[in-house]
Every structure is written in C-alpha cells, then in structure tokens.
N, C-alpha and C positions, 0 to 999 in steps of 0.2 A: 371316550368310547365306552359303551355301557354296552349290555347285552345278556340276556336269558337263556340259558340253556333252553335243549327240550324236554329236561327230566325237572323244570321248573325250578331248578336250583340256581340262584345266581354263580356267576365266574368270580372269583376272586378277582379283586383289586391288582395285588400284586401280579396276578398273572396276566391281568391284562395291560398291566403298566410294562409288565416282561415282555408282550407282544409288539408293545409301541413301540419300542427300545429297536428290538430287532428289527421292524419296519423303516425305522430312521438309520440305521446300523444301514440295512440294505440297500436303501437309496444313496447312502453313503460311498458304497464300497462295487455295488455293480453296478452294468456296463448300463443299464435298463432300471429305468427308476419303477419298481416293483412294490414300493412302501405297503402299500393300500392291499396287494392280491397277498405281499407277507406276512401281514399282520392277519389277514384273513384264515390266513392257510392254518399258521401256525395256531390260532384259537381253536379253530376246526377241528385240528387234529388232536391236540390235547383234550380238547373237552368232548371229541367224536360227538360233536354237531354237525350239519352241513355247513356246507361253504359259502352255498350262496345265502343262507341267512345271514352267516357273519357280514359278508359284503353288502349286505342290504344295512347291515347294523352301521358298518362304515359309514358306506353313505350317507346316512341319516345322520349320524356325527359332524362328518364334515359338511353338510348342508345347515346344520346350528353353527357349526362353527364360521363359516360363510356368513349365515346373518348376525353375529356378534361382530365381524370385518365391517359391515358393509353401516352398522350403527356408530362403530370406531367411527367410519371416514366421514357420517352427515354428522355426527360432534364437531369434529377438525372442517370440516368445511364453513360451519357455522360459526364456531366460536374466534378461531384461528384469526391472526390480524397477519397478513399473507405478505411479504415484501411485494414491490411495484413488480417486479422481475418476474415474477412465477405466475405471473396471473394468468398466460397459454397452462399451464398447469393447471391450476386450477379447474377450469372450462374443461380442460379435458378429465381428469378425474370424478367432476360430476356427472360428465357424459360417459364416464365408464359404471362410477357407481348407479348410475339407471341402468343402464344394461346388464347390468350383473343382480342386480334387483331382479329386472323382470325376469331373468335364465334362471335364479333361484327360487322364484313364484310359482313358473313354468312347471320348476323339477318336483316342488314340494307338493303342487296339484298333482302332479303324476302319479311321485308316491302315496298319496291317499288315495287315489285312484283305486293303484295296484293294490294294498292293501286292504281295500274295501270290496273289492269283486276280484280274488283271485281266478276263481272258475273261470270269471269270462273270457280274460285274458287266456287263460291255458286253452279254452277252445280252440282260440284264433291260432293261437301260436300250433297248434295243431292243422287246424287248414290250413295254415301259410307254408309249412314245412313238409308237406304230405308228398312231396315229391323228392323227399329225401329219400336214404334206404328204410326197412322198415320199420327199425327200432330208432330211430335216429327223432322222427317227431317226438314218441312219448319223453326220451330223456331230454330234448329241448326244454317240453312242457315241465318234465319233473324239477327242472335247474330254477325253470321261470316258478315254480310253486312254493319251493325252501327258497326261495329272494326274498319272495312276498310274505312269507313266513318270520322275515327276520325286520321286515317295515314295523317297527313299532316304539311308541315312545311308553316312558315307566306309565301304569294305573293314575295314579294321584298326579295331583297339580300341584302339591307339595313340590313333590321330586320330580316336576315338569322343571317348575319353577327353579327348582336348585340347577338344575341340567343344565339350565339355558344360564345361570350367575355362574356356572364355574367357565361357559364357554366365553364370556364375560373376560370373569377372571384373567384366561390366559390370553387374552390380548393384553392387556392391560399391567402384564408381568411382560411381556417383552420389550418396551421401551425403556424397563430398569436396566438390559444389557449393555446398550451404547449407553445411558446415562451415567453410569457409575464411571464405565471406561471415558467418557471425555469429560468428567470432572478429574484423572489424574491426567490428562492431556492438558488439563486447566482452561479449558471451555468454560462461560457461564453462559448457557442459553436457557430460554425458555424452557420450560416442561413440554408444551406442546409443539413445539419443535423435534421433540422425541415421537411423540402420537403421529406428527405429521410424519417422517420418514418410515414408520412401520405401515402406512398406509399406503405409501407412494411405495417402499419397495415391494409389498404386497404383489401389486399389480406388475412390478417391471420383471420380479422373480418367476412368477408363475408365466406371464408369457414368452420369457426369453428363454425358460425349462422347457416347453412345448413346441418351443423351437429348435433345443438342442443349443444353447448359444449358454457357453461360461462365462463365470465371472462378471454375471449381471448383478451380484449382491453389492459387489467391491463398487462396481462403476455405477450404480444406482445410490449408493451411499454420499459418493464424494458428487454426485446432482443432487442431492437433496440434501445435504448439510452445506453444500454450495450458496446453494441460494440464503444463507444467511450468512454468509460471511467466514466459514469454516475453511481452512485450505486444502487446495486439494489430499497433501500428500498425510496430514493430519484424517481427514475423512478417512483416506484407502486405510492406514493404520488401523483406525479404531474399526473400520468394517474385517479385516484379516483378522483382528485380533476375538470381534466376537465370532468370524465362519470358525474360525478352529479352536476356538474354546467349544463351540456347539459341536461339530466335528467332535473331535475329542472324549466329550461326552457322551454322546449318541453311539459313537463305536466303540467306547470301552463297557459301556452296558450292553448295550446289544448284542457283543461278545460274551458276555458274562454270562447274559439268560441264555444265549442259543447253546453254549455249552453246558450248564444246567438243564436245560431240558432236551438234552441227546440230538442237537441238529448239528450240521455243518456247513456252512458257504456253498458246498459243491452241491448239497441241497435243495438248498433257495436259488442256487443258479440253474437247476436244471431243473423249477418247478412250473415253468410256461409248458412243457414239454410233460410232464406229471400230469397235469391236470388236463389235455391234449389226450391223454391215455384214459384219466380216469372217463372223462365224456362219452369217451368209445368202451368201455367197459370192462377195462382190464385192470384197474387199480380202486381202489377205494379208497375218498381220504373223509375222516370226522364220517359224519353221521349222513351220506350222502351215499348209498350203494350201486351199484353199477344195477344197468335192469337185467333179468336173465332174457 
C-alpha cells in the first residue's frame, strides 16, 4: 500500500505497515471482514486525509497485487508438470485465471477512467441522485471526487517498476511458509508444488470468505498437497500450523499499533456505523468534512 497525502508529503512506511497490521488484526478478530475500510479508516485519520482517497489507494494496491497472483498461476500453469489426477484442476484454474484477468482489465480501465475525467463522473453521479434529499447528491459527488483523488500510481517508472517487484515479491515469500513447515514434517516435494498450492488456495480462500464458509484454508490445503501424495492428516497440520502462526502475528501487531495510536476494537467495530454518520454530516473522519 503506498499513498500521498494532500499536503504532498509522503506517509510513513511504518505507519502504514501499522495500518496493515490492524486491517489483518481486524479481519482477524471481527465478526465482518472490515480489513480494507480499516486500514483505510485508520490512515485517514491519522494523516486527516479523506477516506475515500485512501480506499482508492487500497484498491489500486490490491488490483497490482491481483495482477502479481494472476502471473504466479500462468508460471505454474506453464512450467508445472501436473500429476494425471489434477488435471479437472487444472482446466478449471485456467478458466478462473481468465476470468479474473478479464474482471481485473475491466476494473483497471475503469480506474483510469475515473481518474482521468473526475468531473464527469461527479456530473452524472449528481443527475443520477437528484432525487435524493438536498444535500445528499453533492456529498455522494464529493465521496466520488476524494476516490478519484487517491486513483494514482507514483510520477516515475522507476518506482512504477519497484511497486509492481515488491507486489511480486510478496507472493513469492508465501510459499516459504508451508515450505519450511513440511521440510520438518520431512516432506521432500517440489518447490513448485509450494507455488501451486498458493495459487489454488488463492482462489478456494477468497470465494469460500464471500461465502461466509470456514476453514477453507485447512481443507484447501490437504486438496492440494493431496494431489501429490501428501496425507491428509500431515496437510491439515502443516496448514493450522501456518493459519495461526499468521494469526498470531497479525493480532499481536495489530494490537500493538492500534494501542500505540489511541484506537480500540470497540472502535473499528462500530465504524460501518461512524462513517453511516459521517455521510450524513455529523462526524468528520481525516481530511473529508461533512457539507454545511
């Protein structure tokens, strides 16, 4: 996650590595996976920017970070030497990875889009609402104008370029987690049998979360280390042991900054409801004011 203030000053690193922290902390611990409007909130507020720039900054991170996924799974489709078994796998993973291509195409046209004619957008979004109460279109438009305000990637292609190897990067550090852990299980498999399972739970992760369905890391694990000859009750192990090493982590930091910088749980739990108010013009959060 990168992002500019309005007063042209970059955010600090650590503060925004403290944001991250408590966005994974909060997905962790409440009832509503809030990561993304958390992490938003809390930059917002500290660095009294708007919100919905931060949330535009998000986005744009996790849409790089989507296409660093989506170059992981054409390597491993490519290079991978697949056992006979997996091969309905396969077929269907490519058929996901297109589709998730083209949704990512989709969204990243949009975003320049938006970024490139905010005006026009805020018109529209003013006609379309005009049947609201009477303040109620402009603050829509104004929500839609600090978004578009925060659409943006760094000046240089220098630091395009670094942006997109560190999104890289962190794929490419998560296959080290089950690796280490099933060389003391005394596994020798493949490396890219590591690549493949971050790829396959990828997908099985994200849509059994938008279904609301647990324990699709565990049981996605012991299918995809399955299909090479791994046992079941070996996979479930090594997959508990990396959810709550990550666990763990994510909520003992994200603990750490949210107390460091004066928030509390009961906070972030009652910030759907915060920002519900700020819209309507009674709260103010970051650099985002309510209209008179």
């Amino acid at each position: 996650m990168a992002f500019n203030s309005d007063a042209g000053q970059g955010v600090r690193s650590l503060q925004l590595f403290g944001a991250m922290m408590i966005g994974y902390m909060a997905n962790a611990l409440l009832p509503v996976r809030l990561g993304p409007l958390v992490k938003s909130y809390v930059v917002a507020k500290r660095e009294e920017v708007s919100i919905g720039a931060v949330l535009a900054t998000v986005l744009t991170d996790r849409l790089l970070d989507g296409f660093a996924f989506l170059g992981l799974l054409a390597f491993v489709l490519t290079f991978m030497e697949f056992p006979v078994t997996s091969t309905p796998v396969q077929a269907t993973l490519r058929l996901a990875g297109q589709g998730t291509l083209l949704a990512y195409l989709g969204l990243a046209g949009l975003l320049v889009f938006l970024g490139r004619f905010p005006e026009r957008g805020a018109g529209v979004i003013r006609k379309v609402f005009k049947w609201l109460p009477d303040l109620w279109p402009e603050r829509v438009a104004s929500l839609y104008t600090s978004f578009c305000q925060g659409i943006c990637l760094p000046a240089s292609w220098r630091d395009r370029c670094l942006l997109l190897l560190y999104a890289i990067a962190k794929k490419l550090v998560i296959p080290f987690q089950v690796f280490f852990i099933a060389l003391a299980f005394g596994l020798d498999l493949p490396f890219m049998v590591y690549l493949f399972q971050v790829v396959f739970l990828g997908f099985i992760v994200v849509i059994a979360g938008s279904l609301g369905i647990k324990g699709s890391y565990e049981a996605g694990m012991v299918v995809a280390l399955g299909f090479f000859g791994v046992p079941a009750e070996i996979a479930f192990a090594i997959a508990l042991i990396v959810n709550g090493a990550s666990l763990l982590t994510v909520i003992t930091f994200g603990l750490v900054f949210l107390w460091y910088q004066g928030g509390t749980l009961a906070e972030l739990k009652s910030l759907p409801g915060l920002l519900r108010r700020s819209s309507a013009g009674g709260v103010r959060i970051g650099g985002n004011p309510p209209e008179p």
